[in-house]
N, C-alpha and C positions, 0 to 999 in steps of 0.2 A: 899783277904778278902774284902767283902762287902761293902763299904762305904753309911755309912744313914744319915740321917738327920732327928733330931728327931724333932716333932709333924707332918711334914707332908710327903709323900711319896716323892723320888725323879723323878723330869719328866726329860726327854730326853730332849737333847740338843734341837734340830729340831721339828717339828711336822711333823707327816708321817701319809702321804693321805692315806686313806681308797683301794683307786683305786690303788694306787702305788705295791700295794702289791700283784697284780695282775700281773702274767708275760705278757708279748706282746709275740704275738707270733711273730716268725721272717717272717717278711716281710710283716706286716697287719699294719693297718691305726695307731696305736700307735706307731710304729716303726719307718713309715715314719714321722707323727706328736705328739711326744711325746706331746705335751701342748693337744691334744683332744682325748676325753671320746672314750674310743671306742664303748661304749651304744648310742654314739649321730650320728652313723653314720644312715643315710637315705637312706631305699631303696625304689626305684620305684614299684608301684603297678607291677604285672606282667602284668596286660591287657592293661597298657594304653601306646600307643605306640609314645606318641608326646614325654616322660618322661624317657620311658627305653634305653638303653644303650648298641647302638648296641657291637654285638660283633665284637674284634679284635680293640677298638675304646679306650682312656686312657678317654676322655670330653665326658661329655655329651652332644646328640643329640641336635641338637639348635632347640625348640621351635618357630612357626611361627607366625609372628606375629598378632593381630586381625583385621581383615579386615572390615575395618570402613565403613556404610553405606553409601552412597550418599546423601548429603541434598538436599531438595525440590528446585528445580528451582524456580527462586525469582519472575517470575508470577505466580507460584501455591501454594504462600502463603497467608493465608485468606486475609491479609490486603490489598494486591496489588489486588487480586479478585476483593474484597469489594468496593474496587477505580475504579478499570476499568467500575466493572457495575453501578456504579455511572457515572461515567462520559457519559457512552454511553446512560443511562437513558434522562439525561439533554440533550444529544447530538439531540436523538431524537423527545426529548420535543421542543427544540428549529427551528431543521427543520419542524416538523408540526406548529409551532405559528407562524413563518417566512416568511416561503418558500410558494409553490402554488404547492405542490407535493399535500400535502392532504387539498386541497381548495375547494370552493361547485362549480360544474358544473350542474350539475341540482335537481330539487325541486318535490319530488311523492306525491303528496295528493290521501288519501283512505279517504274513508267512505262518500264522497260530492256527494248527487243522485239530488238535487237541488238549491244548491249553485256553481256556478259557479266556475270553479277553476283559472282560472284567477284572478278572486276577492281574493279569501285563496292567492293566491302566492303576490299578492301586498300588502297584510294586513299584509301577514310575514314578508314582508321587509327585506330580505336577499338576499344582492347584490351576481352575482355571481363573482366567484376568492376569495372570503372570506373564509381562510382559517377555519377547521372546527372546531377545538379549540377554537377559538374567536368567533363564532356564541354561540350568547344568548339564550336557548335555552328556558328557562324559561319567558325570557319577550317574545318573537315573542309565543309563545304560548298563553299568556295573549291574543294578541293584534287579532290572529285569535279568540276564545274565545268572544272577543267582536261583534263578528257578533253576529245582532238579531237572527239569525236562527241558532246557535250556539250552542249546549249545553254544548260540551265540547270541547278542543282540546288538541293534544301531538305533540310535536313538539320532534326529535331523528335526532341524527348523522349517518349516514349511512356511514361509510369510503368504500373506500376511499374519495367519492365524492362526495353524496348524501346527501340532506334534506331531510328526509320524515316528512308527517302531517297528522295526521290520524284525525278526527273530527267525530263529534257526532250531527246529527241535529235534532233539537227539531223537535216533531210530535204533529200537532193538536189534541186534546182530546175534546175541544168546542169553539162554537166562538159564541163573543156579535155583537150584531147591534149597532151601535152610526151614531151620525149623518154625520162622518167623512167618515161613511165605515164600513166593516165586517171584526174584530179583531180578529185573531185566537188567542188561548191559549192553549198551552201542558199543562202534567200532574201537574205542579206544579206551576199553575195557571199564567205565565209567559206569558204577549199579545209581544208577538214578532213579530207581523207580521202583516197590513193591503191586504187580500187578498181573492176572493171568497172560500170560503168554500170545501173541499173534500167532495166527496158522503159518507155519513155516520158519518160524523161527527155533534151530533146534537147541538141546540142553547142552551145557557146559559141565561136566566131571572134572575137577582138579584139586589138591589137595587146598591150596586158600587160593579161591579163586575172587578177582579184581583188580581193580587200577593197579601197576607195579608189578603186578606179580610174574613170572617169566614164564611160566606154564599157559596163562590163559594169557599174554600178549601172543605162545607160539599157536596156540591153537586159533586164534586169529588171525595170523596170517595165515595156515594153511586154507581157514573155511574163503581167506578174501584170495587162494591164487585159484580156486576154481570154477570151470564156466559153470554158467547160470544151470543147464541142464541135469549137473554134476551135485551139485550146492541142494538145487530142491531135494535131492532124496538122501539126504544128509538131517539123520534124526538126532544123534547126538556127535558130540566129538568129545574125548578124554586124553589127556594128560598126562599120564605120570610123570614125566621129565622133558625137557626142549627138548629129546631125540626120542622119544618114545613116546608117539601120538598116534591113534588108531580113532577110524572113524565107523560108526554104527548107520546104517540105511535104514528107513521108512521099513523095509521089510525083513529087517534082520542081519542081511548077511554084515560082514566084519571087514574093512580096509586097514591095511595096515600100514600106516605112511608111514614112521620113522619120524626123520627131522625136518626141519624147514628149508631144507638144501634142495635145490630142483624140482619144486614144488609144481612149476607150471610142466616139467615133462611129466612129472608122477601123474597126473590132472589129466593128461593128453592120453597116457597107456591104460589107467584107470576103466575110462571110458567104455571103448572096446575090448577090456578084461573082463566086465561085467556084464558082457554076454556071454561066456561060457558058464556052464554047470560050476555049481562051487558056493562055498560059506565063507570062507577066508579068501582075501586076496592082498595080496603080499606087492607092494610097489614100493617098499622103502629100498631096493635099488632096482630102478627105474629099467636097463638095460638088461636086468633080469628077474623078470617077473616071474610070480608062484601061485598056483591056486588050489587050495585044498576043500 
């Protein structure tokens, strides 16, 4: 007979696993290890061969292990790079500032057709063995520069060995009489130089004629707005005031420009004015020209 207990059911001694109730079959993984699931056993994919299990084998296949890259050799790491080209930069800094590997053995002047280049290489004043890094390249520049016959100068390293000095020398455009001598003047009205005159270069008349003055800057641009055909027979040119410039020809006769206002049509009607008979010619307004 049935023994109860009244208000609630009776439970079993034990608690009995869900799984327990399952037979193991003889000879499979619950039999040899009761205490695990036989659901938890793990099998090897079939394709993957580092993991399955060969046959006739109880262990599994030992997996090999991962074969670990090479680190960079320790001068081909940016840092140690970074340093090396440092150091060789300086290294070679210092044997060019130093040494007399790259020192000046000789000095090239271009562009000197009447300055002597003896004069340019002593006004450089760069001794030779001067290594080319400590050559000043901007003051010895200055210093040729100050030649009056100078207009410009460049002074460059030439490695390994070489100065070079390229200059620029002014060119006559007119010269004054004074009681000194005959002063030449380039285009920018600069007297650089006491010395006779080149063929074609005509006189300047102005009351103080040179650099600044507003008379001989107008009579410079009239003689630079005319053509080349115009210009050659052009002996002198005068001044009295920026609007009162009159120009004198190889053969006498008299142009009478005016100012610096329209200078290239003045140039244009000039031209063909000075085929007709006539001593004066009158183009200081351009639109209406006179010839006497």
């Amino acid at each position: 007979m049935t023994r109860e207990r009244r208000g609630r059911p009776e439970r079993p001694d034990r608690p009995v696993r869900r799984d327990a109730q399952r037979s193991p079959r003889p000879g499979g993984a619950s039999a040899r290890n009761p205490g695990t699931r036989s659901s938890s056993r793990r099998t090897s994919p079939v394709g993957d061969p580092a993991t399955r299990r060969p046959r006739g084998s109880g262990s599994p296949a030992a997996v090999p292990d991962a074969v670990e890259a090479p680190g960079r050799s320790w001068y081909r790491r940016p840092t140690v790079t970074g340093l090396i080209g440092v150091v060789v930069v300086v290294g070679l800094g210092l044997v060019a500032w130093f040494t007399p590997l790259l020192s000046v053995r000789s000095t090239d002047v271009a562009g000197a057709t009447t300055i002597p280049e003896e004069q340019i290489r002593q006004v450089l004043a760069v001794p030779q063995g001067q290594p080319l890094l400590r050559v000043d390249t901007g003051s010895a520049a200055q210093r040729v520069a100050a030649i009056p016959k100078v207009a410009s100068a460049r002074v460059q390293r030439m490695y390994p060995s070489t100065i070079r000095v390229t200059v620029t020398e002014r060119l006559p455009v007119v010269f004054v009489d004074t009681p000194d001598g005959t002063h030449l003047l380039d285009a920018e009205a600069v007297d650089y130089e006491i010395a006779p005159p080149p063929p074609g270069v005509p006189r300047l008349v102005t009351e103080t004629p040179g650099w600044g003055d507003p008379c001989t800057e107008a009579a410079l641009d009239v003689l630079e707005s005319m053509p080349p055909q115009l210009r050659g027979q052009v002996g002198q040119v005068a001044a009295e005031s920026i609007s009162d410039i009159s120009v004198t020809l190889l053969d006498g006769r008299v142009v009478v420009w005016g100012g610096t206002e329209k200078s290239e049509r003045k140039a244009a009607v000039t031209l063909p004015l000075l085929t007709q008979p006539g001593q004066t010619y009158d183009v200081s307004s351009p639109d209406l020209p006179t010839v006497r």
